[in-house]
C-alpha positions, 0 to 999 in steps of 0.5 A: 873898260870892255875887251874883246880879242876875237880870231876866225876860229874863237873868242881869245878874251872878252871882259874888263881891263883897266888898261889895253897895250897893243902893237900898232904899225908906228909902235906900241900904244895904250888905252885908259878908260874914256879914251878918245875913240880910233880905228888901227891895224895892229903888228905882230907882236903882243897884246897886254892887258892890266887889272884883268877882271876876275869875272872875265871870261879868257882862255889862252892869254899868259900870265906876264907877272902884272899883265895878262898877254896875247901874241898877234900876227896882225889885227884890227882894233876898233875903240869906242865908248869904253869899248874895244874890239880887236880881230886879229891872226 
């Protein structure tokens, strides 16, 4: 599935994953392919992500051993269509 991680000064990742763990307001929560479609304000804390493409394009994120992650002050996650975009701090 496709990912974006965007902030107001760059694109922090934008490739394909098998699988996205975000900080949601009631919890952490992930995502597989074709799940179903949702809108989210995310938390602080981090965003991981599974099965990293090699031919994805990502600055930034650190290497967690089986997850590559990405640390957030708060966020927005639209998913759609084997698609997800988040905007985040």
């Amino acid at each position: 599935m496709k990912i974006q991680i965007l902030t107001p000064e760059e694109i922090i990742f934008d490739g394909e994953v098998s699988s996205i763990t975000v900080p949601g307001l009631l919890g952490e929560f992930q995502m597989l392919e074709n799940h179903a479609s949702i809108v989210s304000t995310l938390e602080s804390g981090t965003i991981k992500l599974e099965n990293v493409s090699s031919s994805s394009n990502y600055n930034k994120l650190m290497n967690d051993g089986k997850y590559k992650t990405f640390t957030i002050k708060s966020g927005l996650l639209e998913f759609n269509n084997n698609k997800g975009i988040i905007l985040c701090d």
